[in-house]
C-alpha positions as CSV (number, residue, x, y, z in Angstrom):
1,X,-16.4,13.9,-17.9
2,X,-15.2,11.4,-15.8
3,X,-13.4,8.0,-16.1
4,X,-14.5,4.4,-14.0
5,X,-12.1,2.4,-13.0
6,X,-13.0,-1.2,-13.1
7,X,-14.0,-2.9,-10.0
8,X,-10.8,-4.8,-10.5
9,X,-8.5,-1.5,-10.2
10,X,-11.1,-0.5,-7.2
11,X,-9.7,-3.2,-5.8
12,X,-6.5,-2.9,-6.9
13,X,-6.1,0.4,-5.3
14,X,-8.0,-0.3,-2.0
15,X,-5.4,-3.1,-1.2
16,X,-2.4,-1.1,-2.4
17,X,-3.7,2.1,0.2
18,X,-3.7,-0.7,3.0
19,X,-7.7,-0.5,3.0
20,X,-9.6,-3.8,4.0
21,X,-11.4,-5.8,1.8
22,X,-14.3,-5.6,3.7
23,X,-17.8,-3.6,3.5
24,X,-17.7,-0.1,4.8
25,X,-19.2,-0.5,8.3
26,X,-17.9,1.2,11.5
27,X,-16.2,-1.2,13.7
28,X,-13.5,-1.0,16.3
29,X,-10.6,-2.7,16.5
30,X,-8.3,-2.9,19.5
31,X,-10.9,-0.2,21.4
32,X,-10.1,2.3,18.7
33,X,-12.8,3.5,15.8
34,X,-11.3,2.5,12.8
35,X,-11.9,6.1,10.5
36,X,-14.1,5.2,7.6
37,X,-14.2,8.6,6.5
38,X,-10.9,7.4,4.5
39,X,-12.9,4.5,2.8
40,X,-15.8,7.5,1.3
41,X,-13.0,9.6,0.5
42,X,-11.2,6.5,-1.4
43,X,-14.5,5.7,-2.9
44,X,-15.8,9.3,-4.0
45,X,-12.4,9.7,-5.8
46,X,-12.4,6.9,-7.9
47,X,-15.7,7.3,-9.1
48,X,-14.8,10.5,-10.0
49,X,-11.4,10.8,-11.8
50,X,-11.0,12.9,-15.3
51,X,-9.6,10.6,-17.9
52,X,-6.1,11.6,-17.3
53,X,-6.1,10.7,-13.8
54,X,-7.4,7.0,-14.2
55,X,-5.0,6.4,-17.3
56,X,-2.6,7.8,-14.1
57,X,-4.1,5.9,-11.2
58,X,-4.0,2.5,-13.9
59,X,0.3,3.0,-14.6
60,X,0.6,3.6,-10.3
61,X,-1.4,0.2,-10.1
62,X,0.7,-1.5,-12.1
63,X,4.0,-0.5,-10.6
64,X,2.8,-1.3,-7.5
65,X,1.7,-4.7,-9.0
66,X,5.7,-4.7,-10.2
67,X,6.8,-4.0,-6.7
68,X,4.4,-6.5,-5.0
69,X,6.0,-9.7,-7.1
70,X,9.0,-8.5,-6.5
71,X,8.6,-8.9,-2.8
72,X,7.4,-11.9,-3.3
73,X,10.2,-13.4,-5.4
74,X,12.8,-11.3,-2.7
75,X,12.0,-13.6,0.0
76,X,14.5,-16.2,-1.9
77,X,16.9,-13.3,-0.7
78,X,16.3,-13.5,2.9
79,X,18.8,-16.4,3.2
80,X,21.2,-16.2,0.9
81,X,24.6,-14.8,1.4
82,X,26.4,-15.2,-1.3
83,X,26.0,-16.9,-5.2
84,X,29.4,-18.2,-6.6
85,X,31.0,-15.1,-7.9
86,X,27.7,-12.8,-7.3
87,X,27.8,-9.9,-5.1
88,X,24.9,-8.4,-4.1
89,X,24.4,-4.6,-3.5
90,X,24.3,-4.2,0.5
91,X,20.7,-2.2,1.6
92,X,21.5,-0.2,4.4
93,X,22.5,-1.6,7.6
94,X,20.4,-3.8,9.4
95,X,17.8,-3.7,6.5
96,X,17.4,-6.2,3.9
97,X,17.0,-6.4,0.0
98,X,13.2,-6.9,0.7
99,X,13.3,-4.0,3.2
100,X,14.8,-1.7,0.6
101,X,11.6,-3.2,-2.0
102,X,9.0,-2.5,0.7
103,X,10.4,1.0,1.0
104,X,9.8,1.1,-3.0
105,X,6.2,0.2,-2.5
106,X,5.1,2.6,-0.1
107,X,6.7,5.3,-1.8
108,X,4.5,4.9,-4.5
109,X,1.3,3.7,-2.8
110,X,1.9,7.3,-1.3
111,X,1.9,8.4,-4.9
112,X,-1.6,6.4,-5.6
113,X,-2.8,8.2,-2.8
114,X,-1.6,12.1,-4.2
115,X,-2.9,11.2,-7.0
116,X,-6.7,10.0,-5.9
117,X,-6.2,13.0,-2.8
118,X,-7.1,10.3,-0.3
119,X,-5.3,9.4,2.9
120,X,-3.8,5.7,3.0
121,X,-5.5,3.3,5.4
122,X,-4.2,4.8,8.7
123,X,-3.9,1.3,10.6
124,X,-2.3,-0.4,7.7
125,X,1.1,-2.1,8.4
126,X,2.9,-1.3,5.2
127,X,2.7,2.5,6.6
128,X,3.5,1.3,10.3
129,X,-0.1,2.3,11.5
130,X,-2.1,1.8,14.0
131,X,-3.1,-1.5,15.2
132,X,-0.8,-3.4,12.9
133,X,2.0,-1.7,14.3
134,X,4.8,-3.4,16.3
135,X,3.6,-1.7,19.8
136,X,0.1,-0.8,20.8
137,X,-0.2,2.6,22.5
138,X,-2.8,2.5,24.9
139,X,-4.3,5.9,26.8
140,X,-5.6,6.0,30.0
């Protein structure tokens, strides 16, 4: 039998696969066809999870809830060096605390998506797609 996720965790988990919030209709974007093949996929597997795997897909949400405030209260971070006697743990070099949290998050987005056996949003700029990436590649 399977288990519905509420169109608040369909939502949830669209966002946190870098999907848009928008209706599935083919468009183009920078003169490339953005795949929506990835949105039926995303949609055909959440409408059809066993009990176990939406109970699953639910606890990945809320991590990745966890991790998204946590960016957001990281950006205090960004500027500080030091606090009185604090020492913060150094992320690698040239990276920052919030680099180190982002990694977090798309590690497990990446485990939403095994779980729902879905690709993530191809052009989405947490996983350095696409469009949203720093550099366009163009083909002639």
């Amino acid at each position: 039998m399977s288990a519905t996720l509420s169109e608040s965790e369909k939502a949830q988990t669209r966002r946190h696969l870098g999907f848009p919030g928008t209706s599935a209709v083919s468009v183009y974007a920078m003169g490339m066809v953005i795949p929506m093949q990835g949105t039926f996929l995303l949609e055909s597997a959440m409408d059809h999870l066993t009990e176990f795997s939406a109970q699953r897909v639910r606890q990945l949400l809320s991590v990745l809830d966890g991790l998204e405030q946590k960016l957001l209260k990281a950006v205090c971070y960004l500027t500080v060096e030091s606090i009185g006697q604090i020492k913060m743990r150094p992320a690698d070099p040239g990276k920052t605390p919030t680099d180190l949290i982002q990694k977090e998050y798309v590690r497990w987005a990446l485990k939403l998506s095994d779980e729902l056996g879905v690709p993530y949003y191809p052009y989405a700029s947490a996983f350095n797609g696409g469009a949203n990436s720093t550099s366009v590649k163009v083909r002639r």
